[in-house]
N, C-alpha and C positions, 0 to 999 in steps of 0.2 A: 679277442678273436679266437673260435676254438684250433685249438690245436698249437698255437705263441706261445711258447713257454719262454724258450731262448732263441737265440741269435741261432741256433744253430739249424731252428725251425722252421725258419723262412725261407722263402725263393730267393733261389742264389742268383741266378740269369733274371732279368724285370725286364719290359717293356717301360719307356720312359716319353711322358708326355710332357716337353716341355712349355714352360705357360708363365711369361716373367707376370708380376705383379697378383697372381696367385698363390695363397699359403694354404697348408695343410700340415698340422700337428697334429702326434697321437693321441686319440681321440675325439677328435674333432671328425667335423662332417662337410664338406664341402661339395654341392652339389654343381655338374659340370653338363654344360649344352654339346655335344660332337658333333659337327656336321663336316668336317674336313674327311678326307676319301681316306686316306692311308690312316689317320685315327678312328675312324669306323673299324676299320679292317683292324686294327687293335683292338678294340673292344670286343669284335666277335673271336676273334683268337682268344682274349684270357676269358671271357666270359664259358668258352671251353676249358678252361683249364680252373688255374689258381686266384682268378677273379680280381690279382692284384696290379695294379700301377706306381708306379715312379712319377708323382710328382716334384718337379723340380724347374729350380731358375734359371737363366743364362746369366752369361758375364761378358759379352761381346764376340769377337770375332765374325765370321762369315755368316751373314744371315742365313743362308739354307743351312750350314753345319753350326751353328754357334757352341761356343765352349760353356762346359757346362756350370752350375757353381758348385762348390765343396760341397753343399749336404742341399739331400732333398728328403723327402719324405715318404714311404711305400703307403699305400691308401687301397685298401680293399673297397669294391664293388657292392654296396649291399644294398642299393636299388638301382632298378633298371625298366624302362619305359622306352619304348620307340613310338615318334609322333608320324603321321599320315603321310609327310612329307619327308620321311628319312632318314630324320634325324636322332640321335639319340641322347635321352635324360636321364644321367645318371648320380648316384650321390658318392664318393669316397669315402670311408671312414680313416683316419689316419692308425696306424699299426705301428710302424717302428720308422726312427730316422734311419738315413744309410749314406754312406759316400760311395758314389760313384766310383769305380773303380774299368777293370780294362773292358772297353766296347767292343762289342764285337761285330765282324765286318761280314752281315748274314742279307739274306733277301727278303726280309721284311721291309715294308716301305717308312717303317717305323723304327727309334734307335732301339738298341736295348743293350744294358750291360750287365756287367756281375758286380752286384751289392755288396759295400762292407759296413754290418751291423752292431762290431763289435764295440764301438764308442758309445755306443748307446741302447745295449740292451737294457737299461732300466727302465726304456721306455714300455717293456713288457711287463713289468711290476704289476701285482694286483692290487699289492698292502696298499691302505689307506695315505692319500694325500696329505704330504706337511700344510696347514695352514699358514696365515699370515700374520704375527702380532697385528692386534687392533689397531695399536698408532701405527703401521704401515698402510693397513688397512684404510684409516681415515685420512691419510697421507693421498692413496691413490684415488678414494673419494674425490676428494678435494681437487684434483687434475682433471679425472675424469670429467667432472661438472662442468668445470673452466673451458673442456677441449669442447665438449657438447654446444656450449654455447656461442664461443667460438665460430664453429663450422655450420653452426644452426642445426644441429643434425637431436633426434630425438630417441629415447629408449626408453627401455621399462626400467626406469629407477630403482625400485623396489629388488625387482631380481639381480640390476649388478651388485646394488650393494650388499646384499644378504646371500649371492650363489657361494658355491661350495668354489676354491680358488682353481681348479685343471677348468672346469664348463666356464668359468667367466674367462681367465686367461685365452682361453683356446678361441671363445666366441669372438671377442674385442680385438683379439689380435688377427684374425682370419678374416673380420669384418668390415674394421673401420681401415679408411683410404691412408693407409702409409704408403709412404715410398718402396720400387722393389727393393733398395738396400737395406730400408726398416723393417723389412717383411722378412729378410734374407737374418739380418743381426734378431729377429725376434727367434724365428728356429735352430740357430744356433745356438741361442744361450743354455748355458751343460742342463742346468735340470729346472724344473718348472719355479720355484723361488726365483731364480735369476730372470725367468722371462718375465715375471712380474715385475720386477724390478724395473727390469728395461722399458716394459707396457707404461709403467709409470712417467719415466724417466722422457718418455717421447709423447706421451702427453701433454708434461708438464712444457716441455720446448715448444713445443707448436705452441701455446699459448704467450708467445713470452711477446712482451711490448717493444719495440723499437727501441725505446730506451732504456730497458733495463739493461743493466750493468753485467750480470753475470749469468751465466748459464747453468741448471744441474748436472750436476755429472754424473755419466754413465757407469762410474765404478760402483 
């Protein structure tokens, strides 16, 4: 994103669209339908401005104010469409995680707080992604396959097993129907290895037989 170098380059105040069973990680793309009135009225504010949003999940409380969860993710705007009837088609790109931090009590119909980026600026790294040893690699294959068939669900084989590891991670895991809490432990994990890790790890569980004995573990 131009101009991301560090933590200390981003928007400190965010507008915040919360959206449980939605992910968005850096670099990834998540394209979002708005048609609610006070997230309209978002949208045309930052599309004035810094063009960024706070996606992020809940953790219960009061349905109109719900608490928020520890980390979401800031996602820039970098398409934008309005359809006939009002609504608007936008895609995110994901930019940096952040924690939520003190909300402030303004007259937007929409929340918004001040971001803390500093747990995770490496998500603004340019350098070249760690890979995966092969036998990880053929490890998560071999889940993958098992969940696909599993769930009946279909993909381009060829590209998951051959992509470069941030585009398949970021795809698989923004994609495929996990749980909000699987969605939530996916963008926390500290750096992209560990989320593979994890992507594995909840694959392999959804697959597991009623009577099998032991579960993999998340460590």
């Amino acid at each position: 994103m131009p101009g991301y170098r560090r933590a200390a380059d981003l928007p400190q105040l965010i507008p915040l669209f919360p959206l449980d069973g939605a992910l968005l990680l850096p670099g990834g793309e998540l394209p979002l339908q708005i048609f609610e009135p006070r997230y309209l009225n978002m949208v045309d504010d930052v599309m004035a401005g810094d063009r960024v949003v706070g996606m992020i999940q809940t953790k219960g409380g009061d349905k109109s104010r719900p608490v928020l969860a520890d980390v979401g993710c800031l996602g820039r705007i970098t398409s934008y469409a309005e359809t006939a009837d009002g609504r608007y088609l936008i895609t995110l790109t994901g930019v940096c995680r952040f924690e939520p931090g003190e909300e402030l009590n303004l007259r937007t119909p929409y929340r918004q707080v001040r971001a803390r980026y500093d747990r995770f600026e490496d998500d603004l790294a340019d350098d070249e992604r760690e890979e995966a040893p092969q036998a990880v690699r053929d490890r998560f294959a071999k889940a993958l396959k098992a969940y696909l068939n599993h769930r009946e669900l279909d993909i381009d084989w060829e590209t998951a097993t051959t992509a470069p590891l941030e585009p398949l991670v970021n795809s698989l895991a923004m994609g495929l129907p996990f749980d909000r809490a699987e969605k939530q432990a996916l963008l926390e994990a500290p750096a992209l290895t560990d989320r593979f890790q994890a992507l594995t790890t909840l694959l392999e569980i959804d697959c597991l037989d009623d009577g099998d004995d032991e579960s993999p573990s998340m460590q």
